[in-house]
C-alpha positions as CSV (number, residue, x, y, z in Angstrom):
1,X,4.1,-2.8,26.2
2,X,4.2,-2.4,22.5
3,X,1.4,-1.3,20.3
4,X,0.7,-4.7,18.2
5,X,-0.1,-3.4,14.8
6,X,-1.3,-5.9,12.1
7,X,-1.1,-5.7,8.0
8,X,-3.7,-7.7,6.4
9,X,-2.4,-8.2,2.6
10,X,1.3,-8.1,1.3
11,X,1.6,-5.7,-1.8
12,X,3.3,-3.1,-1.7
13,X,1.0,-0.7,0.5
14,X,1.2,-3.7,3.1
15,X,5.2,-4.2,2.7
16,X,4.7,-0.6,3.2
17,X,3.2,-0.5,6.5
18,X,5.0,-3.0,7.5
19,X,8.1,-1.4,7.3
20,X,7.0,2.0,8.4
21,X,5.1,0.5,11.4
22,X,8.6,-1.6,12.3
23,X,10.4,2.0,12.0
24,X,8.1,3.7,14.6
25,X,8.7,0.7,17.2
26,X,5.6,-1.6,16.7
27,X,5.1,-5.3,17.0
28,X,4.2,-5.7,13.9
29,X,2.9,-8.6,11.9
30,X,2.0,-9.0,8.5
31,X,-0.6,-12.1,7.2
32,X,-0.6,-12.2,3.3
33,X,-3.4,-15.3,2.1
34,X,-1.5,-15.7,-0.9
35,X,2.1,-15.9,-1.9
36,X,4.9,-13.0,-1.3
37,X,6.9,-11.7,-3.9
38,X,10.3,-12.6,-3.8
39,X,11.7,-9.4,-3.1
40,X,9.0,-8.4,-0.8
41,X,9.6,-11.6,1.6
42,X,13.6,-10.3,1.6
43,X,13.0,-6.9,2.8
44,X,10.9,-8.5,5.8
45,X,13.3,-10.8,6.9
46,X,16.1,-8.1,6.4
47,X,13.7,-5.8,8.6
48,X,12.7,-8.9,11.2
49,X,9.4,-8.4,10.3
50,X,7.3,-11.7,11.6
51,X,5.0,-12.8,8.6
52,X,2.6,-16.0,7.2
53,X,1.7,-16.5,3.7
54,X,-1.0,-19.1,2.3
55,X,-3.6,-18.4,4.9
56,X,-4.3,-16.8,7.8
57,X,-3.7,-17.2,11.4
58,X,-6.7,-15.8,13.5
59,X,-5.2,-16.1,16.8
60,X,-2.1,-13.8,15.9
61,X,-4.5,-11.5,13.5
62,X,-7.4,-10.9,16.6
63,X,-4.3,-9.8,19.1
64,X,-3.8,-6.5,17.1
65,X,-3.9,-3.6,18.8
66,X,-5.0,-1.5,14.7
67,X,-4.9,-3.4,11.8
68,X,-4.0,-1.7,9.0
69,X,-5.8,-3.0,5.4
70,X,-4.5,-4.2,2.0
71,X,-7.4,-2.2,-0.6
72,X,-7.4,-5.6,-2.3
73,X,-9.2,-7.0,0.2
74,X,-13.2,-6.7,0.7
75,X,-15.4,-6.0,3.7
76,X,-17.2,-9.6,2.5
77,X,-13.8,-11.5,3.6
78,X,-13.8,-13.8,6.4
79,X,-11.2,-12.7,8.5
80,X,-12.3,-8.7,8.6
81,X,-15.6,-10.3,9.9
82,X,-13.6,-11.2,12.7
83,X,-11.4,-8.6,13.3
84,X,-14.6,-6.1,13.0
85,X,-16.5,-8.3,15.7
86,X,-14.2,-7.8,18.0
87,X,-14.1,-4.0,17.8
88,X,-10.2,-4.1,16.0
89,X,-9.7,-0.8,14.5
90,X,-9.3,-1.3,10.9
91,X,-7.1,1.3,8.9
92,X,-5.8,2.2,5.2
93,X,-2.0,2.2,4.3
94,X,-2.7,5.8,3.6
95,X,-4.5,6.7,6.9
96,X,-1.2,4.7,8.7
97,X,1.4,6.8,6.4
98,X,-0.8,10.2,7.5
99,X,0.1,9.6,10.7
100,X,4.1,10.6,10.1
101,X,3.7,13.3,7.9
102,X,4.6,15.8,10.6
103,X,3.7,19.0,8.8
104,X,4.4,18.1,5.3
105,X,1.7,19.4,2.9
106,X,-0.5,16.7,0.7
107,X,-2.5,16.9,-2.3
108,X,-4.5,13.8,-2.9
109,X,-6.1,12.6,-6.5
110,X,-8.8,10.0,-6.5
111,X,-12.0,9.9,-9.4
112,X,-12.9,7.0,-11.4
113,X,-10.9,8.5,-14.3
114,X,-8.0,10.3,-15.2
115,X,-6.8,10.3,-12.0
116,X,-3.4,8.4,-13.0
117,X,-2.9,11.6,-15.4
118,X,-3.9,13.8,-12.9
119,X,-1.7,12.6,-10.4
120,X,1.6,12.2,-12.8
121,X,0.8,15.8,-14.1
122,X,0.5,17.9,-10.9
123,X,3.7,15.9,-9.5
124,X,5.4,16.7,-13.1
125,X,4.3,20.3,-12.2
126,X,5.5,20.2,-9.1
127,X,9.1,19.0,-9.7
128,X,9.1,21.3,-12.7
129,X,8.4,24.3,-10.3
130,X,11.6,22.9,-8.0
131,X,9.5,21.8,-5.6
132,X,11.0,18.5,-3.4
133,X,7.8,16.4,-3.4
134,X,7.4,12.6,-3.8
135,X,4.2,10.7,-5.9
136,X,2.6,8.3,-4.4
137,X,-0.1,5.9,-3.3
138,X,-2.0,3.8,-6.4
139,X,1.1,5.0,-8.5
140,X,4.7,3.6,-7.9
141,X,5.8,3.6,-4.5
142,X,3.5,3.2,-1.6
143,X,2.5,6.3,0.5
144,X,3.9,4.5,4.1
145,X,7.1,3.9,2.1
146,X,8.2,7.1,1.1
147,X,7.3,7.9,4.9
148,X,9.1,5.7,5.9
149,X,12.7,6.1,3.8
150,X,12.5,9.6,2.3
151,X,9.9,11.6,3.9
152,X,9.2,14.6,1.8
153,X,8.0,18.0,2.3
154,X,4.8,17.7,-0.3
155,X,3.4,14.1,-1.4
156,X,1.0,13.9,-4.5
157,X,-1.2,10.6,-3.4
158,X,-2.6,8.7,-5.8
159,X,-6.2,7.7,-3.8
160,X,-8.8,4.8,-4.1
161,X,-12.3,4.1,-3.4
162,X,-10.8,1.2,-1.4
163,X,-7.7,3.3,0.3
164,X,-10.5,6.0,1.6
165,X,-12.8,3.6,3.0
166,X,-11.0,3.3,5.7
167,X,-8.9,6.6,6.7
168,X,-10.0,8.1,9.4
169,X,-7.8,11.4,10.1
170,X,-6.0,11.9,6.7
171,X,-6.7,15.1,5.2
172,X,-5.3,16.3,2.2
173,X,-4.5,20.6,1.8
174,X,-5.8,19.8,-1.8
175,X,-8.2,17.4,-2.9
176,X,-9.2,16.5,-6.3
177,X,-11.9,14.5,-7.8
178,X,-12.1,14.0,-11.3
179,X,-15.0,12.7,-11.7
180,X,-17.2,9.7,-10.4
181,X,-18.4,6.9,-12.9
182,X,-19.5,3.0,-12.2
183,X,-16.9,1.5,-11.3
184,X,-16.0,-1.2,-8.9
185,X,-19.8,-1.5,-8.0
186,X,-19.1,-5.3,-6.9
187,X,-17.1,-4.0,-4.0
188,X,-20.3,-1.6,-2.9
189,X,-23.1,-3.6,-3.3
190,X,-24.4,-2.8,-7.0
191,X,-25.4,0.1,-5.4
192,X,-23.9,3.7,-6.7
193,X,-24.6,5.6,-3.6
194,X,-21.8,3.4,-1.6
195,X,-19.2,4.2,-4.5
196,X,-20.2,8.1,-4.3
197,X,-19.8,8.1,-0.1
198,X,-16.8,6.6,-0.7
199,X,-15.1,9.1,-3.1
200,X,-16.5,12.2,-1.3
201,X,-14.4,11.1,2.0
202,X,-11.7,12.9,0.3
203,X,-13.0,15.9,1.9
204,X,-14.2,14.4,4.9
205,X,-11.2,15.9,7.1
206,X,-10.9,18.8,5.4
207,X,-11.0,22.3,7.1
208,X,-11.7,26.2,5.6
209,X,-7.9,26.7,4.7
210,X,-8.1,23.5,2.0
211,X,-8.9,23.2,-1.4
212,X,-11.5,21.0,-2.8
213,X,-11.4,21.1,-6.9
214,X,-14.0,19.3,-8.4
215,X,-15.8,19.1,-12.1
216,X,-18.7,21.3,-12.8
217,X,-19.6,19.0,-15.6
218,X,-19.5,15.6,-14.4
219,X,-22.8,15.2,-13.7
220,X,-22.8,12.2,-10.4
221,X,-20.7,14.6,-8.9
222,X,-22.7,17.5,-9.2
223,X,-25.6,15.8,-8.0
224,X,-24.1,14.6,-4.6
225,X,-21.9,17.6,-3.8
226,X,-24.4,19.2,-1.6
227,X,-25.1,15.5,0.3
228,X,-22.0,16.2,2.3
229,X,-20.6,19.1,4.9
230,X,-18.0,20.3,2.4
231,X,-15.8,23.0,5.1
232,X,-12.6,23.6,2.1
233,X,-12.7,26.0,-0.6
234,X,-14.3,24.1,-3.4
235,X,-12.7,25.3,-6.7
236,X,-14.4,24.1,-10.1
237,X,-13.5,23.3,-13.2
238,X,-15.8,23.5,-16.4
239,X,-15.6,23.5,-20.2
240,X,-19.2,24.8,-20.1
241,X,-18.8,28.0,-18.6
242,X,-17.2,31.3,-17.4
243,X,-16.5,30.9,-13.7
244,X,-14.9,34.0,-10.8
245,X,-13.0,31.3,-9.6
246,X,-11.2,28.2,-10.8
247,X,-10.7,26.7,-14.1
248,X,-12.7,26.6,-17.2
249,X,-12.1,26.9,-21.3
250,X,-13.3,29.1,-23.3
251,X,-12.5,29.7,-27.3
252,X,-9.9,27.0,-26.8
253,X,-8.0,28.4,-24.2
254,X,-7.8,27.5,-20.6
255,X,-8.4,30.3,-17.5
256,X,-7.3,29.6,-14.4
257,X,-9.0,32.4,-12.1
258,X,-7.3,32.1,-8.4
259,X,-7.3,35.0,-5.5
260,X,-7.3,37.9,-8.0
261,X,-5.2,36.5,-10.7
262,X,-6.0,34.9,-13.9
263,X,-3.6,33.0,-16.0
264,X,-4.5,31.5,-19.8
265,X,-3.2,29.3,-21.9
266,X,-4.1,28.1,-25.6
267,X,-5.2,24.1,-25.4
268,X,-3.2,23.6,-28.2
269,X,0.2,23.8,-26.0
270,X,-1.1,21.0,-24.3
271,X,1.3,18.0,-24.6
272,X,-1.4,15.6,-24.1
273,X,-4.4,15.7,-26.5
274,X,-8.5,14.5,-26.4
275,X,-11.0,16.3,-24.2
276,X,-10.5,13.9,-21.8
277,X,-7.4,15.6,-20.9
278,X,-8.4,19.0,-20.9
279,X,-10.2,18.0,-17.8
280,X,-6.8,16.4,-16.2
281,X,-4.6,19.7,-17.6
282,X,-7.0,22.1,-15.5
283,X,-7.6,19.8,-12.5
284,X,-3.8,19.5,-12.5
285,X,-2.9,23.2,-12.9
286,X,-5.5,24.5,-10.7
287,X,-3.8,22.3,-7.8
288,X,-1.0,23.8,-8.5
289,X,-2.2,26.8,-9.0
290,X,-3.3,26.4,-4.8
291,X,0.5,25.1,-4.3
292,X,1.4,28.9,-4.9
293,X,3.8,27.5,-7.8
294,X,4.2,30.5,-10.3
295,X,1.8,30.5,-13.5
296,X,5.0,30.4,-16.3
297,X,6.2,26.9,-14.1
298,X,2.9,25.8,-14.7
299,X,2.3,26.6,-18.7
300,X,6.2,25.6,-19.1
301,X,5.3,22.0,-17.5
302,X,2.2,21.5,-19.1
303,X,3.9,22.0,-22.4
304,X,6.5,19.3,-21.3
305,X,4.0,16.4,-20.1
306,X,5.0,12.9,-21.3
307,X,2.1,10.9,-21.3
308,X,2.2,7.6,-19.4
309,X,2.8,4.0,-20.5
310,X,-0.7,2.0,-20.6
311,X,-3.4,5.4,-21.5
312,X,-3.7,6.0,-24.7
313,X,-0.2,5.5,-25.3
314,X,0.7,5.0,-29.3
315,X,2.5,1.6,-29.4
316,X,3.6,2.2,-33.6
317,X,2.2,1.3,-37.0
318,X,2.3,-1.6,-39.2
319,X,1.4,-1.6,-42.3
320,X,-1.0,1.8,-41.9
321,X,-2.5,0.4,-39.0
322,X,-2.0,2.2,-35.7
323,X,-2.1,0.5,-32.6
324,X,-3.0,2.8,-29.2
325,X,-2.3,0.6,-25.8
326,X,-5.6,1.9,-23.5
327,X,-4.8,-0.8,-20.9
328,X,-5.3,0.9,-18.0
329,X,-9.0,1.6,-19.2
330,X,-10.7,-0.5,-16.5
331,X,-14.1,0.9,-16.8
332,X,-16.8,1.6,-19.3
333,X,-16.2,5.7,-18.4
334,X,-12.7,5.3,-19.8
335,X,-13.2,3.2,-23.0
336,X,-16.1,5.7,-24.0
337,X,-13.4,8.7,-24.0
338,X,-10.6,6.4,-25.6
339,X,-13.2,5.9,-28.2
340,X,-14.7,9.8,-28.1
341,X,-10.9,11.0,-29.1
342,X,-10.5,8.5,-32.3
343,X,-11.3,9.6,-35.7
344,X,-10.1,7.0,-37.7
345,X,-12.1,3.7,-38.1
346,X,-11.4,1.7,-34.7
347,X,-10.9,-2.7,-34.3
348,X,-11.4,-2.1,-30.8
349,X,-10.2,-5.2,-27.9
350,X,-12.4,-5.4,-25.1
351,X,-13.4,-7.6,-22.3
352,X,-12.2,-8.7,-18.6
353,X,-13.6,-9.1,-15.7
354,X,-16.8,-7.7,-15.7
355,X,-17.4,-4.9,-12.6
356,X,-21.2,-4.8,-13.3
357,X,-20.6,-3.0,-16.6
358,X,-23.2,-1.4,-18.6
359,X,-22.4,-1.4,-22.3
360,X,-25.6,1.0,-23.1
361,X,-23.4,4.2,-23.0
362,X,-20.6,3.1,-25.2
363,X,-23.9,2.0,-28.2
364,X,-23.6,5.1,-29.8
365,X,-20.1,5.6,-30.3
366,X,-19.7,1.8,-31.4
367,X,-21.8,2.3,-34.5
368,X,-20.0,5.5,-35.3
369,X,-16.4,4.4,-35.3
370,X,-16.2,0.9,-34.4
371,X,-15.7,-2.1,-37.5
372,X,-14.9,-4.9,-35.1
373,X,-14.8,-6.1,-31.9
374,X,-12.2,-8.3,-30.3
375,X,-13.1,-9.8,-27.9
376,X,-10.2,-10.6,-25.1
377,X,-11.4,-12.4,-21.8
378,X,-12.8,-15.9,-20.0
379,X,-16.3,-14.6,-20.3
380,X,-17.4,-12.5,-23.2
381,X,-21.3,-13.2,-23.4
382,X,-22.5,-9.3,-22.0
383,X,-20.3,-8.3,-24.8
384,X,-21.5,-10.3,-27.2
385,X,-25.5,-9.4,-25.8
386,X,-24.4,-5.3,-25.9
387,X,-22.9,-5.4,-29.5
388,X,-23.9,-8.1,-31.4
389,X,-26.6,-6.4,-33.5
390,X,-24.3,-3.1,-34.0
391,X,-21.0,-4.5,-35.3
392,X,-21.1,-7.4,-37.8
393,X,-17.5,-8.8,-36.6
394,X,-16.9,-9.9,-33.6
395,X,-14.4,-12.6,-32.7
396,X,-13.4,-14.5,-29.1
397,X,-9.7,-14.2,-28.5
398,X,-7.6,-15.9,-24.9
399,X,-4.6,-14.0,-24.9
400,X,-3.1,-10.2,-26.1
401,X,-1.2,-12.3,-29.0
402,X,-4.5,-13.6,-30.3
403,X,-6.3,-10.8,-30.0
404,X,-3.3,-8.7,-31.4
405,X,-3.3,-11.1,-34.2
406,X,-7.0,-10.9,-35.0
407,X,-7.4,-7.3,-34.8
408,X,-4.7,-7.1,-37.5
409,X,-6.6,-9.4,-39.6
410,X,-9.7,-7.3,-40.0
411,X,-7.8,-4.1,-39.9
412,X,-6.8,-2.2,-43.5
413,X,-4.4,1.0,-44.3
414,X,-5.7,3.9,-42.1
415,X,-7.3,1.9,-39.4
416,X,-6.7,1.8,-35.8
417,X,-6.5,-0.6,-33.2
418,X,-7.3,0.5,-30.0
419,X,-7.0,-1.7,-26.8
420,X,-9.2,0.0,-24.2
421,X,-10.8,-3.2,-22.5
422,X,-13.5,-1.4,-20.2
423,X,-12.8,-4.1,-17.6
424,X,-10.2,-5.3,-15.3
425,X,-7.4,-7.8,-16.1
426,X,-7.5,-10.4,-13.6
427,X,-8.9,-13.3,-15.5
428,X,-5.9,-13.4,-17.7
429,X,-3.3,-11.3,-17.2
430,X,-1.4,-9.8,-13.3
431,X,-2.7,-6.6,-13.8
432,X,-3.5,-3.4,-16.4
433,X,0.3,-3.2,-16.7
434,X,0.7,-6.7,-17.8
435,X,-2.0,-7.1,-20.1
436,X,-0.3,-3.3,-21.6
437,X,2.6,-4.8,-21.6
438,X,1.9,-8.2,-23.6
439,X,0.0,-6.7,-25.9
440,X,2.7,-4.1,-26.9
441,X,5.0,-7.4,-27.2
442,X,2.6,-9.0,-29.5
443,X,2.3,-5.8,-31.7
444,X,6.0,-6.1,-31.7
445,X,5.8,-9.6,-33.2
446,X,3.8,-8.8,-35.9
């Protein structure tokens, strides 16, 4: 008989599944609670792929076999009570895909920041180098996907919190984590500890002949690295320090130090700027660096680096006022180095839904380089209680064209207005893309 395979959540990871699962000869059924794209629904019928959408069925869902697990959905919802009570194993996407990769080497990004950048840099590296690799995962296609249509000799995976919760063999030759910051603390309980576990299972598979590269500086990290049994080569990165192995800067330049060889590199060939991205450049090129690609492919494709649509990406000027689209700042963590790199007086849009944010760390650089606050969500008030005293103007907005439009009000020649909401989008926008997009629109109409 047929192994019954399940996929609880139709995004793209779950169309995914879905599709690689009916591939490798499963019954397969996917359950969506919501509604299906338009194009997704086509490419299950095309494939003969049973579904539902707009609720669940539990019968159908509690005669899987596995059951493999949108990241959108959490622990707390109904139907995983179900399928964990009666003893269903529940996967990731990525776990599923891990399964097919039949030799094919994997390098795998996760961190509560920079880890788009890190991702799109060592996969720009990669291609640069001539290498036939795919990106994947929380960027563009899903990992199952690419499995499924065009496997690939190398995947860079873009990882989650949510996607490693629930892998249980995949193991990446490279790991990276950028760094660990509150974030997504509603999904773990408030409590800090679950969101740590949860990143360090990047390693959890890992053997001697993998590389772990981690930040010396980031200081959650550092203080749970020993917590765990850590069997890969952990390789370090640092701006604090000389190191005999890894990556670290020192009188602006970078050193990469690997198995005998040292490569360096001035930061000013960087094509992306701010300290935040020092940090991606020599995560990035010290996985590549463990990829065996040649140091020249390397310092050629960091010199090349586009940066990416929603981070920090300049959207253009009006009358001497610049506008920087930070969208895909979700978290406090992110806003604070948005706001770290500016040195021009900021009117800075914030606000979203709330993750349990703490505004204390951001107080500091507020008063230095903030004149306003926009405020751009359903429910402003923490904002309001965080910054109230430190900046005099501070105005509630509903949408990207108001808040566009009131930013530009209180901003003069020289200024900048800088979009980096330190919360998700959900409340009034699809997603970080969206709420990028409209407000590069509404800049537009100025």
């Amino acid at each position: 008989m047929k192994k019954r395979i399940v996929i609880l959540g139709g995004g793209e990871s779950g169309i995914g599944a879905a599709l690689l699962a009916s591939k490798k000869g499963y019954d397969v059924f996917l359950s969506d609670a919501g509604k299906l794209k338009e194009e997704w629904r086509k490419e299950l019928k095309n494939n003969a792929i049973p579904f539902e959408e707009g609720g669940h069925s539990i019968d159908k869902i509690l005669e899987a076999d596995e059951l493999v697990k949108s990241p959108g959905i959490p622990e707390t919802a109904p139907i995983l009570c179900d399928v964990r009570k009666k003893g269903i194993l529940v996967i990731s996407e990525i776990e599923f895909a891990y399964r097919y990769c039949d030799g094919s080497k994997i390098v795998a990004i996760t961190g509560s920041n920079g880890k788009t950048t890190t991702t799109s840099l060592i996969y720009h590296i990669c291609k640069h180098a001539g290498l036939q690799c795919a990106l994947v995962g929380n960027i563009g296609y899903s990992f199952a996907r690419q499995v499924a249509f065009d496997p690939q000799p190398l995947y860079v995976v873009e990882v989650s919190s949510f996607q490693l919760d629930d892998i249980v063999t995949f193991r990446p030759n490279v790991a990276v984590l950028t760094n660990i910051t509150e974030d997504h603390l509603d999904r773990y309980d408030y409590k800090m500890q679950n969101y740590v576990n949860s990143k360090f299972r990047i390693v959890m598979n890992q053997i001697e002949t993998d590389v772990f590269i981690y930040c010396l500086d980031d200081e959650v990290t550092m203080k749970n690295i020993n917590k765990y049994p850590i069997k890969s080569t952990q390789v370090p990165i640092t701006m604090s320090r000389e190191l005999p192995q890894g990556a670290y800067l020192m009188n602006a330049k970078m050193h990469l130090k690997w198995k005998n060889e040292e490569m360096q590199m001035s930061v000013e060939d960087f094509a992306i700027k701010g300290k935040h991205n020092k940090y991606n450049n020599m995560a990035a090129s010290m996985a590549a660096t463990a990829l065996d690609i040649r140091k020249e492919k390397i310092r050629e494709a960091l010199q090349t680096f586009e940066s990416l649509e929603h981070r920090m990406e300049p959207v253009g000027q009006v009358r001497g006022v610049e506008f920087i689209n930070d969208s895909k700042a979700t978290n406090i963590n992110s806003t604070w180095f948005a706001l770290e790199s500016m040195n021009k007086p900021v009117i800075l849009i914030l606000g979203g839904v709330d993750k349990g944010n703490d505004y204390e760390v951001l107080k500091d650089l507020v008063k230095e380089k903030v004149k306003a606050i926009v405020c751009m969500g359903t429910d402003n008030r923490k904002i309001h209680e965080a910054f109230g005293n430190i900046v005099s103007l501070m105005v509630n907005t509903s949408n990207a064209e108001e808040a566009v439009n009131a930013a530009f009000h209180f901003a003069n020649n020289g200024d900048v207005v800088l979009l980096s909401p330190a919360c998700a989008s959900f409340d009034l926008f699809k997603n970080y893309e969206d709420r990028g997009k409209q407000f590069k629109q509404a800049v537009r109409n100025l």
